[in-house]
LOGUPA-206333 format. One record per residue (C-alpha): x, y, z. Coordinates in steps of 0.001 Angstrom, whole numbers, padded with zeros to 6 digits, always signed. Layout:
<atoms>
XYZ ...
</atoms>
This chain:
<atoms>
-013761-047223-065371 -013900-049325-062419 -016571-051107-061970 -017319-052697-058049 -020095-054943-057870 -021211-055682-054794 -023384-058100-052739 -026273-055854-051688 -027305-052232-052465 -026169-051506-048960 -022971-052336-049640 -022757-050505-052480 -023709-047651-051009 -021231-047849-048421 -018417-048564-051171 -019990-045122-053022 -019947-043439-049746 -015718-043179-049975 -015225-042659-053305 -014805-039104-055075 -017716-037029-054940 -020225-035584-056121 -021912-038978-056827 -024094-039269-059968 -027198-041721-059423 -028329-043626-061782 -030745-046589-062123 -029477-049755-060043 -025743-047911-059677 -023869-044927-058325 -021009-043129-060554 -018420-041121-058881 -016690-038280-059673 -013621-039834-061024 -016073-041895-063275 -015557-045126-060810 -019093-046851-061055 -020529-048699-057839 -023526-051581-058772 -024825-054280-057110 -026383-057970-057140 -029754-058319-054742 -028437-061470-053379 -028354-064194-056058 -029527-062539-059318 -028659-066370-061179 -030188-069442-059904 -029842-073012-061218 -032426-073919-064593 -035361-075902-064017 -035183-079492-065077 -037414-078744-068296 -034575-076282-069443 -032667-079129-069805 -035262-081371-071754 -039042-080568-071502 -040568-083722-070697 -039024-082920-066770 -041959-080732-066959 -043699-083961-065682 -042418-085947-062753 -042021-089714-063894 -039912-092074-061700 -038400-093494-065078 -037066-089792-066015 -034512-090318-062399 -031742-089362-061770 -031826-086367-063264 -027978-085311-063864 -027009-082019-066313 -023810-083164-068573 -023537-079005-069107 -025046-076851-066328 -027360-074071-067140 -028188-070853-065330 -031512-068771-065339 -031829-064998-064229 -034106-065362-061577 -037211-062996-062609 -037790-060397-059708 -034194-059150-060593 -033897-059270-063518 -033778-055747-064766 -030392-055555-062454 -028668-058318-064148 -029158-056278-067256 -027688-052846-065919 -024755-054885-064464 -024207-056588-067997 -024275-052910-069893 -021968-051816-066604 -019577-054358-066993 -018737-054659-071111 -017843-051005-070191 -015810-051266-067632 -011973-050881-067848 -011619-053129-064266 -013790-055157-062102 -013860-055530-058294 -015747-058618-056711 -017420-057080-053924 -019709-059519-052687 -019934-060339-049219 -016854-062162-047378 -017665-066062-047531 -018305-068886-049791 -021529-067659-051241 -020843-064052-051372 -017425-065125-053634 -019703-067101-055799 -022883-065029-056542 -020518-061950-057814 -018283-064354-059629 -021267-066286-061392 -022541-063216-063201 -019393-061923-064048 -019076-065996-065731 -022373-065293-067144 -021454-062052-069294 -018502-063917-070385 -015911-061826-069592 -012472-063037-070307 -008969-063027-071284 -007001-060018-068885 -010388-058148-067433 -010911-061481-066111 -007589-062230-065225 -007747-058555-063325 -010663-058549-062026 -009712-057583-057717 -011594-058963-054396 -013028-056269-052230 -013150-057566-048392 -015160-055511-046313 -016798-056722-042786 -017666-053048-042034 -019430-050896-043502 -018264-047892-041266 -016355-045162-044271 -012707-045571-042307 -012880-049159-042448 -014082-049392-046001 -011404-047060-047055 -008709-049708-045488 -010344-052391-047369 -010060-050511-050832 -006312-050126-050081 -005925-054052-049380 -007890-055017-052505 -006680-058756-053265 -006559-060551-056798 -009742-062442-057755 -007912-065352-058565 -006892-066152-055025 -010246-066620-054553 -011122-069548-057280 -011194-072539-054793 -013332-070617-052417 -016149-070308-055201 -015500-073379-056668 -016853-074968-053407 -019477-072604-053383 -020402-073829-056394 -020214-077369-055879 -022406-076737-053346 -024831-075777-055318 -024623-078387-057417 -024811-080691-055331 -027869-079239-053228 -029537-079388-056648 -029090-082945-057741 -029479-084493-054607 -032754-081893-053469 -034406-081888-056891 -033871-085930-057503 -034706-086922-053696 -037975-084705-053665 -039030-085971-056931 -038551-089293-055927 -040072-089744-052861 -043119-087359-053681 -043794-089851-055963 -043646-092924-054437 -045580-090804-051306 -048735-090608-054048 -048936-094071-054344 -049667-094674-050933 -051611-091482-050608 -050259-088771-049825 -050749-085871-051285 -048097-083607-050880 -044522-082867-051631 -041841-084737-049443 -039130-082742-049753 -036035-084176-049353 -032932-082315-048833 -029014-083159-048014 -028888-080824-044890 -032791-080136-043540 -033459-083881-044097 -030748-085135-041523 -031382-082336-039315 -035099-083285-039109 -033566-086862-038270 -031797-085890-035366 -035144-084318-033782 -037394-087251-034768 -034514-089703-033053 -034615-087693-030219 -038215-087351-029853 -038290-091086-030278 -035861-091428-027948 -037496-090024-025177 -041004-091792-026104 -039468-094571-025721 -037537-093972-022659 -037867-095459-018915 -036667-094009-015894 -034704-096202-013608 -033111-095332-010027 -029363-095248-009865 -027546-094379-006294 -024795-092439-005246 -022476-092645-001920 -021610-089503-000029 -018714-090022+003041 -018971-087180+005960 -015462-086807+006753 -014147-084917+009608 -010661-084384+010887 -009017-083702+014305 -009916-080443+014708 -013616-080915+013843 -013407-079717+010133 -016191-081512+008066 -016470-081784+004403 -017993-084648+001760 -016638-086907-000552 -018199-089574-003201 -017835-092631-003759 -016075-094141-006908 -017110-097680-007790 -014153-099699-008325 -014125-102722-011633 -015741-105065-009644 -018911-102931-009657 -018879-102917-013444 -022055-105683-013466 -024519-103338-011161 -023490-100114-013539 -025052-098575-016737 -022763-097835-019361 -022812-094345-018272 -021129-095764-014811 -023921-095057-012870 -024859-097743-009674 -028355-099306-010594 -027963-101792-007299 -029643-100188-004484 -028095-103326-002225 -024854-102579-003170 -025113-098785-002493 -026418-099967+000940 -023626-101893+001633 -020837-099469+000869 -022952-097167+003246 -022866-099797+006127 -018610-100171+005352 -018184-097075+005463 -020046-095437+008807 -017877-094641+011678 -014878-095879+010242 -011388-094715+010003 -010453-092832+006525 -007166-091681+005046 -005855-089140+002051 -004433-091467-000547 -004225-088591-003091 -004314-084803-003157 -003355-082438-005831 -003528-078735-005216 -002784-076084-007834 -003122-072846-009247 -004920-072927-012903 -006228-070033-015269 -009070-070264-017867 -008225-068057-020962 -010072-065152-022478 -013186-066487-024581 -013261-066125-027917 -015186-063370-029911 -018095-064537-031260 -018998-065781-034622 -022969-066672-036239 -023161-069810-034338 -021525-069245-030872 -023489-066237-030804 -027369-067675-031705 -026834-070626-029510 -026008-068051-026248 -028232-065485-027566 -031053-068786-027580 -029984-069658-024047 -029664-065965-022740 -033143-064491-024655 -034976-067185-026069 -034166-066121-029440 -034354-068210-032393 -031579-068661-034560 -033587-066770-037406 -034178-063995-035338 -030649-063239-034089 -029419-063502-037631 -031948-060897-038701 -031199-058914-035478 -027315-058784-036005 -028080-058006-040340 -029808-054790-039138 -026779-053996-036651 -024344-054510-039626 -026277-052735-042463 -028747-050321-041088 -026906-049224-037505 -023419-050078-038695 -022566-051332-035295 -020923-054761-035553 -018656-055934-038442 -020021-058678-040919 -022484-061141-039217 -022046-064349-041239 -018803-065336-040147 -017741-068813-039032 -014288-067669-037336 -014046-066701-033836 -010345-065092-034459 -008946-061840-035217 -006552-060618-037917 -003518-059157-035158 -003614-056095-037737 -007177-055189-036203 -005036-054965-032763 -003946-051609-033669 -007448-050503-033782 -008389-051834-030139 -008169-048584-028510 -010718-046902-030539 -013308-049870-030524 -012998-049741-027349 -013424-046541-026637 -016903-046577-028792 -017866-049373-026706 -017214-047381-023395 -018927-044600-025050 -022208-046110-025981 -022101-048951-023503 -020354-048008-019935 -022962-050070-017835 -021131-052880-019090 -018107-052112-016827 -019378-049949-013796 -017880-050849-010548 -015450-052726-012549 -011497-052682-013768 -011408-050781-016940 -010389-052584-020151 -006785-052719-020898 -006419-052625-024705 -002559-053440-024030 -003547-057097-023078 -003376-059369-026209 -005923-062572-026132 -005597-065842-028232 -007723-064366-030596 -005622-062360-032482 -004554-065350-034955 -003649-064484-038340 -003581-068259-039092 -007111-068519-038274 -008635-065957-039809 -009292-066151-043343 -011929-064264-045737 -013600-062996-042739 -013162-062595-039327 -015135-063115-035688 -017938-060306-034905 -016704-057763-033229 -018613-053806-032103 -017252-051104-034745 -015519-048152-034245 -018930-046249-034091 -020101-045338-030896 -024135-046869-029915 -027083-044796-029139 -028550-047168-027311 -031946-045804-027164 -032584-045734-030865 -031946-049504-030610 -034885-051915-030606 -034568-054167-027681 -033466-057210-029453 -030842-054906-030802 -029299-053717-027739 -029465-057497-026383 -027456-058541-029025 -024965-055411-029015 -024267-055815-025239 -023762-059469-025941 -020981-059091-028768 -019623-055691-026967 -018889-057814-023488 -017564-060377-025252 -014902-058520-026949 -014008-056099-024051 -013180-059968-022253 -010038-059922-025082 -008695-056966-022615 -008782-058679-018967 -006596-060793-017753 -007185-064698-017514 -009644-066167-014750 -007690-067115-011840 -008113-069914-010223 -006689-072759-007233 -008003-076062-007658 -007719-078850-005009 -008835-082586-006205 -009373-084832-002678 -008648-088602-002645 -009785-090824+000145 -009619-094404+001139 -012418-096254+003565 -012610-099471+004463 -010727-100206+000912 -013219-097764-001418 -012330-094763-003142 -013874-091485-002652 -012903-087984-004470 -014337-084474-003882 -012678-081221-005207 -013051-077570-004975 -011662-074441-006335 -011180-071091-004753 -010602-067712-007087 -007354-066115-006723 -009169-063478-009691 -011832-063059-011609 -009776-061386-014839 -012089-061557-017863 -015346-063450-015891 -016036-060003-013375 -017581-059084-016615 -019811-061958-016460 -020521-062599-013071 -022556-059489-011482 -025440-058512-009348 -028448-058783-011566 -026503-060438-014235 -028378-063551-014965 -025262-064731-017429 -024114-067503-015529 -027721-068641-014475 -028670-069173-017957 -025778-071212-018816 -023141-069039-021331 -020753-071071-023258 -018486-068505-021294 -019751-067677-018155 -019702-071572-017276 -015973-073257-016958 -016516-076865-017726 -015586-078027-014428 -018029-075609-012135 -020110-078155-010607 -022042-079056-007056 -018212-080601-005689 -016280-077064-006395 -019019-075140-004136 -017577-076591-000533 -014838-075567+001360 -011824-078049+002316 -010033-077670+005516 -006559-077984+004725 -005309-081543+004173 -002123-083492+003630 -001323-086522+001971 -001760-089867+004348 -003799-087320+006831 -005796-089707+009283 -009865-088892+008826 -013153-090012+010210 -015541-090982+008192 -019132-090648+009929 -022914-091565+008764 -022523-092841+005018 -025337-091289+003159 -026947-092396+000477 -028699-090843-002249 -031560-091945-004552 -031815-090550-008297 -033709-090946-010778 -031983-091318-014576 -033559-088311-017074 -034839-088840-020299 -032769-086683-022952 -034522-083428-023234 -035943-082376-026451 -034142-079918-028889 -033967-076375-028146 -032936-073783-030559 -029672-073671-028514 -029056-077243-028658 -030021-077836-032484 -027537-075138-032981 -025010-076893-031204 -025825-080302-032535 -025353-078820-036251 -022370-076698-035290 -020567-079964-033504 -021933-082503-035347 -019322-085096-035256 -021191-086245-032199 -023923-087333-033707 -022150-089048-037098 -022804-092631-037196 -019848-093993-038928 -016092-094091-037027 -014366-093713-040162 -016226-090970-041634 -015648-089398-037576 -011851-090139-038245 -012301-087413-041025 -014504-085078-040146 -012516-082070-037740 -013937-080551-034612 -014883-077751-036814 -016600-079553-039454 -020194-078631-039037 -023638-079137-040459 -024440-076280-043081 -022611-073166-043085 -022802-069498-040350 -025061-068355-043103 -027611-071528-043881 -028546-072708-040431 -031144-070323-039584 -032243-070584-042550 -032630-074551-042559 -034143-074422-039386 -036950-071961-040227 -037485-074155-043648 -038538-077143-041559 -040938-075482-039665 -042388-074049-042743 -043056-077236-044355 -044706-078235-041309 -041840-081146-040377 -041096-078960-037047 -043417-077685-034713 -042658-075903-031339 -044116-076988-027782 -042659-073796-025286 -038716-073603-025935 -038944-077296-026910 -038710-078393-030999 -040377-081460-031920 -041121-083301-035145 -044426-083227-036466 -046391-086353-038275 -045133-085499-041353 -041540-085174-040738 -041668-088349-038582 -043468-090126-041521 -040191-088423-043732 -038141-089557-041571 -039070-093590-041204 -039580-093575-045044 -036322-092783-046206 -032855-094962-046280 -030693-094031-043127 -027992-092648-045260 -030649-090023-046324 -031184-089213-042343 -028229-089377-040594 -026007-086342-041091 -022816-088876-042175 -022811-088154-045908 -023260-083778-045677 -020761-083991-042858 -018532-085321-045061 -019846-083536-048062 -018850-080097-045811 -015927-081479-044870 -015255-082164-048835 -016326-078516-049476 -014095-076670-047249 -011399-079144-048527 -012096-078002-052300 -011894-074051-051128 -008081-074951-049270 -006965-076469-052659 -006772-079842-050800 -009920-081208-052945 -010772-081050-056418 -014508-080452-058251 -014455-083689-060066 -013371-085639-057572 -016582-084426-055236 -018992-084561-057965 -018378-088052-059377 -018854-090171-056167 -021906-088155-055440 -023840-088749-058426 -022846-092577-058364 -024145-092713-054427 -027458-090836-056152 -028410-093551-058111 -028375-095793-055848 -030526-094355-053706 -033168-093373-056587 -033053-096955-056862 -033590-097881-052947 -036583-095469-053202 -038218-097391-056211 -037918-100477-054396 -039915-099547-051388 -043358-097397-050601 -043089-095147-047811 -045432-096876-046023 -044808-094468-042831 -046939-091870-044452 -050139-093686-044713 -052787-091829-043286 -050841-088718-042575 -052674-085346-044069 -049980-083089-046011 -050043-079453-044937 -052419-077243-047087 -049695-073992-047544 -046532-076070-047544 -046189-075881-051479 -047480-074235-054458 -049395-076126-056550 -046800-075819-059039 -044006-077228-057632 -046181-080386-057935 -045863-080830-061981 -048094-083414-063193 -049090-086396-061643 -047359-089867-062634 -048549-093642-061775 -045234-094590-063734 -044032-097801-062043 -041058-098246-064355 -037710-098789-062960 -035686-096094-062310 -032271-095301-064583 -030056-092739-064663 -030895-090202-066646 -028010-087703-068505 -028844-084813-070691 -026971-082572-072592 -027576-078837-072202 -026612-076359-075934 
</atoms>
């Protein structure tokens, strides 16, 4: 018997769905005709022991009992499922051969792979147990991923990250909270702080910024415009570039803060003679974007709708599972396998079927063109999210559902337009010895962006990643007369023009997205920076929502419109804890670790050992110091249950590491 054990009952049923019927149903699995069996986890059906499994006096939480650090890791079946884990244990001693079907990423390798660890299985039906990859559940596609069914194995380093992970998330979490809780008591308050190695420095980032702008003062800065004609009466602008000797009237950001000196270029400059020093004029092309994956798409979806990342997540879940619509939502790659190529034409054609206002009064889709994102290279356990081969009834869609639909549909019928078409001409000009640059850009063809750009089409307007090209701005909107290099100008009435420098604005759901998903902007430390890769993130595709709804439930997040801001709480967090524990240097490089450990360029051991060290030291910088930022703050009544609490301590001993031994 084969035996496929998958992530979620819906998967399983989709699995059962292709195999030999009639199906037999029993309790928590589906046996086919052939005598194939189909179960399933319900997410995690394990979860990491309780401290007290490991010695019962954790029950309590005493400073002197920290760190906390299992020599031999224990797992628990986590009660609400536990009647599962037991038909999956009789399921598998029977089975003949198992197939890890969990869902295709990190967590999905590990929560199938840490029961079948759990039952002990071994020797060969270990050794041949398969990997099931399925992004859709449609019956054609799962029938090609049964027929390229992959060896377990290959997948070792992918849930030995996941695992670390958890691991991790667990010592540092469980330690951190228990610490600081602690110390929080003593000068009084009465709640839990929880502490954890991704929330903790995303809260940072929001109380920084909100700090940030408190703090901030506006201060004028001026600009220099030239009106420039030529001979035959053609007028267009150009502005002024301060030259190194303007460097003491400038902010770092190399704006002018000296009205005077503003005023004087404007004087030089009036009704003076002006040359071309420098003109470059050429055609350029901007390239396909790239399908979507979680992130891309919650950040435009946040812009577009003013949808939270949550809500998108949950949106796309019930496109994937329920309507069957778009292939596997948690994915962090925006690329293509080029085998899926074959299969263009008829995704297409669903698309045009279900969705044909997307392309009236427009080219039709060629599904002959071939975009960057077919990259086998780049594509790994799953790929970007992409419409099925089912055709939409878009009326039995919920409005949030057909938003997000139309959004991934557009964005892969882009893959089959040509590139954007553009000519770009960048202006130099000399006056009375200043420089002064304009440029603008004319379309030769719109390719891939007449999707975007349309009557009633608020795309642009609301600022897509890929409705915007980085260098559409107010210069690119005028038209230049045509020029030469060393072409004789006037240059009339210098203008000049007063603004005002902005305060940063406050997170947005859009923006937090973004900060997570690029976070090497906001590391700390140029050598960790040096590491970390463009792609190197905060949290995973399948966490972020998630992290971002925690905060708000435990009150450290609050919303004011579309803006997120910290609440007292989460500021007094915040300003109590070491800055290692609130910048997001350390879990930047901890993901960056991670993802090393599931390429086989990183080992387990060599992630773990550092880690608890680092922990030890900072049990010990919170024994040394009250949190003095949370005096006089109330804790949220709901944010806990009372049990998470454990019994009170006025231990003041000081802190050691604490190892046990697990049977």
């Amino acid at each position: 018997m084969i035996l496929y054990i998958a992530e979620k009952p819906s998967l399983g049923r989709a699995i059962a769905d292709v195999l030999p019927k009639p199906h037999k149903k029993g309790d928590g699995h589906i046996i086919a005709a052939n005598g194939d069996c189909v179960s399933w986890c319900i997410g995690h059906l394990l979860e990491q022991a309780e401290p007290d499994a490991y010695d019962p006096e954790f029950k309590s939480w005493k400073f002197e009992h920290l760190p906390i650090v299992p020599d031999s890791w224990k797992m628990k079946a986590k009660p609400k499922t536990r009647s599962q884990l037991t038909i999956l244990k009789g399921l598998v001693k029977q089975a003949s051969q198992l197939v890890n079907a969990g869902d295709p990423d990190r967590e999905g390798q590990l929560l199938v792979d840490e029961v079948i660890a759990h039952f002990g299985v071994k020797g060969d039906k270990l050794h041949q147990t398969k990997r099931l990859l399925i992004s859709d559940l449609n019956p054609q596609a799962v029938k090609r991923a049964l027929g390229q069914m992959r060896s377990n194995r290959e997948f070792i380093p992918l849930s030995t990250s996941a695992l670390a992970r958890s691991r991790a998330d667990w010592l540092y979490g469980l330690n951190m909270t228990r610490a600081y809780t602690i110390q929080g008591r003593k000068v009084g308050y009465q709640g839990v702080l929880s502490v954890g190695r991704v929330q903790t420095p995303l809260l940072g980032l929001v109380v920084r910024r909100d700090e940030e702008i408190a703090s901030f003062v506006s201060k004028p800065f001026f600009e220099v415009l030239a009106n420039l004609s030529t001979e035959h009466n053609e007028h267009f602008k150009a502005k002024w570039q301060p030259s190194e000797a303007c460097q003491a009237y400038m902010d770092e950001e190399g704006r002018v803060l000296s009205k005077g000196l503003a005023q004087n270029v404007v004087g030089r400059i009036t009704e003076q003679p002006a040359s071309v020093v420098g003109l470059e004029s050429k055609d350029k092309k901007q390239n396909q974007p790239l399908p979507y994956n979680l992130s891309s798409l919650q950040i435009d979806a946040a812009k577009r709708f003013g949808m939270s990342a949550k809500e998108v997540l949950d949106t796309c879940q019930a496109l994937y599972e329920k309507h069957k619509l778009i292939t596997y939502p948690r994915s962090d790659s925006r690329y293509l396998p080029a085998e899926q190529f074959a299969m263009a034409p008829s995704v297409i054609k669903a698309v045009l079927s279900g969705a044909s206002e997307l392309v009236i009064g427009l080219e039709q889709p060629d599904s002959k063109i071939k975009s960057k994102a077919w990259n086998d290279k780049k594509v790994d356990a799953h790929h970007a999210i992409i419409p099925t081969e089912k055709t939409a009834n878009l009326t039995g869609l919920t409005p949030r559902e057909r938003q997000i639909y139309l959004q991934l549909a557009r964005q892969y019928l882009a893959q089959f337009y040509g590139p954007y078409l553009y000519h770009e001409t960048l202006v130099e000009v000399e006056i009375a010895g200043g420089k002064f640059k304009t440029k603008a850009k004319q379309d030769k063809s719109l390719g891939w962006k007449q999707l975007f750009v349309r009557k009633g089409d608020k795309q642009e307007e609301k600022g897509s990643s890929v409705g915007n090209s980085s260098d559409d701005d107010s210069d690119t909107l005028q038209k230049l007369p045509l020029l030469k290099k060393g072409q004789a100008l006037h240059s009339g009435q210098g203008e000049l023009i007063e603004k005002q420098t902005q305060a940063p604005k406050h997170f947005t759901d859009a923006t937090l997205l973004g900060a997570m998903t690029g976070i090497n902007r906001y590391v700390t430390d140029p050598e960790i920076r040096k590491i970390l890769k463009d792609t190197d993130g905060l949290g995973t595709e399948a966490t972020r929502a998630g992290i971002i709804e925690l905060l708000f439930k435990r009150n450290y997040l609050s919303r004011s419109g579309k803006s997120i801001v910290a609440t007292d709480v989460g500021k007094g967090l915040i300003n109590s804890l070491p800055m290692s524990a609130t910048t997001p240097d350390m879990t930047a490089l901890w993901e960056s670790n991670l993802d090393a450990i599931s390429r086989k360029e990183a080992k387990y051991i060599n992630f773990m050992a550092p880690l608890v060290d680092s922990l030890a030291q900072l049990i010990n910088q919170a024994g040394a110091q009250l949190p003095t930022s949370l005096q006089g703050v109330k804790a949220p009544k709901s944010s806990f249950k009372k049990r998470t609490y454990g019994k009170k301590s006025t231990t003041t001993k000081k802190s050691k590491k604490r190892t046990v031994k697990a049977s």
